[in-house]
C-alpha positions in Angstrom: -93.5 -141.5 158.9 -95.3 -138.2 157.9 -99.4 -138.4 157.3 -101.1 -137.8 154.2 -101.9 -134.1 153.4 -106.2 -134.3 153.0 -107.8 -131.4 151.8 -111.1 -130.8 153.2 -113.8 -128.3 151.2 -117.2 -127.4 152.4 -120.6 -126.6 150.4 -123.8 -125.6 151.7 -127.1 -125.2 149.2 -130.3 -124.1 150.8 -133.9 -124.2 149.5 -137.1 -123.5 150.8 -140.7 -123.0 149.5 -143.4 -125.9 148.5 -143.8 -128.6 146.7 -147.2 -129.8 147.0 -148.8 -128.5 144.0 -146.6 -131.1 142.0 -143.2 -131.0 139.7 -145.2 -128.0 137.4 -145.5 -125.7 140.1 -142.4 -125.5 142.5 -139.4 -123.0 142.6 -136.0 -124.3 141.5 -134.3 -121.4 142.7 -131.8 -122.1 145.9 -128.4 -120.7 147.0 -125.4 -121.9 147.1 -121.9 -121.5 149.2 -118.6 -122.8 150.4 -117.4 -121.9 153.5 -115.1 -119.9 154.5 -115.8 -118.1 151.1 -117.8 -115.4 151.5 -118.8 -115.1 148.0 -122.8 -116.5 147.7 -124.3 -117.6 144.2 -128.3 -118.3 143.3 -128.7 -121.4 141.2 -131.8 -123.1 139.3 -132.0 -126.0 137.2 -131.5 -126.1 133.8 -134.1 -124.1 131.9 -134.8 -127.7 130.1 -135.9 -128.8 133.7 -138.3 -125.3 134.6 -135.5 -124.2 136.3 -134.7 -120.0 135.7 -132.3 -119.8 132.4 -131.1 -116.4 134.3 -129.1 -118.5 137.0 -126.5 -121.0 136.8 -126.8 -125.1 137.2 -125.2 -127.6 138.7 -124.6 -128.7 135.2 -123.1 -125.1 134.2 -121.0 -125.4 137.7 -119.3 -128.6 136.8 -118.2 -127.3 133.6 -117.0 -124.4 134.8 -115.3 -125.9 137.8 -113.3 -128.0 134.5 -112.2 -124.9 132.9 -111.3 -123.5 135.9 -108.8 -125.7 137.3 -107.7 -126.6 133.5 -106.8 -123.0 133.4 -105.0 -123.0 137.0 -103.1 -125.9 136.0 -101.8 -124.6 133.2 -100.6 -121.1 134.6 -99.1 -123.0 137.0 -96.9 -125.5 134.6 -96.0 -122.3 132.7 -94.9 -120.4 135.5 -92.8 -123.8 136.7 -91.3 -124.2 132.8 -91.0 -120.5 132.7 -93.1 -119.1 130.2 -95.0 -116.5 129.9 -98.2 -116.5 129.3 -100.1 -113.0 128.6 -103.6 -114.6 128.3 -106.2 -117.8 128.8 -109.4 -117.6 127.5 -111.7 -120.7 127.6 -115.3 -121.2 125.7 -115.9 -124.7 127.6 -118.6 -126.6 126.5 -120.3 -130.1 127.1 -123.5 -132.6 126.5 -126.2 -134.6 128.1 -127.8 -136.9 126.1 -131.0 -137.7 127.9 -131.7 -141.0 125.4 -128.3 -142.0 127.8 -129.3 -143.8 131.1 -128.4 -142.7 133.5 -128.8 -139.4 132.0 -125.4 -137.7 132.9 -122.8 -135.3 131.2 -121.3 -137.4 128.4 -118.4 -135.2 127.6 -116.6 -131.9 128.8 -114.6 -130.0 126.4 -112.2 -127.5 126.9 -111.2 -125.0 124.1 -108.7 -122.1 125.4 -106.7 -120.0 123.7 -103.4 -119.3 125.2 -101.8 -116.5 124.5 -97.8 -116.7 125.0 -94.4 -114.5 124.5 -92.8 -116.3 121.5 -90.0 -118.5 122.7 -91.4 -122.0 123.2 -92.2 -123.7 119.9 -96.2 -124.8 119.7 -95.0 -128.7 120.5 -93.9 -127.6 123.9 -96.7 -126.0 124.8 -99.4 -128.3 124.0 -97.2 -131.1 125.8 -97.5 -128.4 129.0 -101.3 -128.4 128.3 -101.4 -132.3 128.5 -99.0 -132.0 131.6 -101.8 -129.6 133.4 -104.8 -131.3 132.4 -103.1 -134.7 134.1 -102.7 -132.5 137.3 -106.1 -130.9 137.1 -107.4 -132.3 140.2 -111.4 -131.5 139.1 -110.7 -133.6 135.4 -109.1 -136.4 137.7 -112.5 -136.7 139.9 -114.9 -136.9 137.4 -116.2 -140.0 135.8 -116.8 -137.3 132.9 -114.2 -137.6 129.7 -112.8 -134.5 129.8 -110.8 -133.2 126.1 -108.7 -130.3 125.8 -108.4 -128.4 122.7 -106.0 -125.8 123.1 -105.1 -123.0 120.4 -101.6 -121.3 120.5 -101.2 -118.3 120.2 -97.4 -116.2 120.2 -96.8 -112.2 121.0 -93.7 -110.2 120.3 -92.8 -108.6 123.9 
């Protein structure tokens, strides 16, 4: 009998300063990392919560981290079916109500544009979309709906 496979990931945030003067006064700047990265990254809140609109947030993170491993999953299942795809761009989006207890992202959604070598009709590749975003292993932690509205686009090689 062979044991699971678990994948393990690490994150560290730091902070220091005050907050005595109250919720008005103190700094939501802190940093963020995940070893053995070496990469570093200096978030805030959202702006909407005095935190520094010049920094990402958690909120901006999570969004990102869907549209990230949407993307990976789908150069992946296209690499697998053997297509070729010549270029992803996503312009993710997503809302928090705040009149929503608890307040929480409602929805995620993913707009890329795919860019292909004309071969596969349209059909085929949104099916390879829905294949990816059921292996995206970020969409399939979060309690978050996440949608996927993909537009196809074909090259001549």
């Amino acid at each position: 009998m062979t044991e699971a496979v678990v994948h393990r990931y690490r994150a560290v945030c730091s902070w220091s300063g005050t907050t005595a003067d109250g919720y008005e006064k103190y700094d939501r700047t802190h940093s963020a990392s995940a070893p053995p990265a070496a990469a570093s990254l200096s978030l805030a809140s959202d702006p909407a919560f005095r935190g520094d609109p010049a920094l990402l947030n958690p909120e901006q993170l999570v969004v990102l981290a869907a549209a990230s491993c949407q993307l990976l999953s789908f150069l992946a299942v296209a690499a697998r079916a053997r297509l070729d795809v010549r270029a992803y761009h996503d312009e993710a989006s997503a809302t928090m109500p705040e009149d929503t207890q608890p307040v929480r992202l409602a929805e995620i959604v993913l707009r890329p544009r795919i860019t292909l070598v004309s071969g596969p009709t349209e059909e085929r590749v949104r099916h390879l979309v829905e294949v990816a975003h059921r292996e995206c292993f970020i969409a399939n932690s979060l309690a978050t709906p996440v949608r996927v509205e993909p537009r196809i686009e074909f090259v001549t090689p």
